[in-house]
Steps between C-alpha positions, in 0.01 A plus 500: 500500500838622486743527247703168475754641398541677806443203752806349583280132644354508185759506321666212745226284419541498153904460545377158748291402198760535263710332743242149533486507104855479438579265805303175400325272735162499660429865680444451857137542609425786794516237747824360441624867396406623873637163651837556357509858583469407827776213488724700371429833712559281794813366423633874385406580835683211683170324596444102456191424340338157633246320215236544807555846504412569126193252478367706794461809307122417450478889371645300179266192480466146704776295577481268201509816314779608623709152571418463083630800413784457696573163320425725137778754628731233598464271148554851312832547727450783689529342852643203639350360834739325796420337787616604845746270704217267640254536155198609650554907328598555164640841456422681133790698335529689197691353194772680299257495232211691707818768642539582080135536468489710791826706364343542160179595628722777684690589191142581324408723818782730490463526102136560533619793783790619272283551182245761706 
């Protein structure tokens, strides 16, 4: 194994960990973690993201799986759902809450680099 002092993830990892201690609340599971990188990805990128496009991602789990965890991410405030102009689509955007976490997440990243 390598040095951890050396490894600049490693040393990420530990600044995300410290990061989920101090921030209370319940830590996302991988599920929901890879569900809202992809939410918010998308919308950094200009992309709408439909609710049938996410439950699709059977890589993840089923669709009850993924329409649950969905509901978890949008009870904990990270997204917010709204329907299109005739209700059948409901597009899925970030919150300002999940842009921070995603900014913090950042900040750790570049200290993590910066400390090598």
């Amino acid at each position: 194994m390598t040095n951890q002092k050396n490894s600049a993830y490693l040393r990420f990892l530990n600044l995300i960990d410290v990061l989920d201690r101090i921030n209370p609340g319940r830590k996302l599971d991988a599920t929901e973690e890879s569900l809202l990188n992809k939410i918010v990805l998308s919308s950094y990128q200009g992309e709408t993201v439909l609710v049938g496009d996410l439950i699709s991602l059977s890589e993840l789990g089923s669709q009850a799986t993924l329409h649950g965890r969905l509901k978890n991410l949008r009870a904990l405030g990270f997204i917010e759902m709204a329907a299109d102009a005739d209700g059948r689509k409901k597009h899925v955007v970030p919150t300002k809450m999940a842009v921070k976490r995603y900014e913090e997440m950042s900040k750790c990243l570049e200290k993590a680099v910066r400390t090598a």
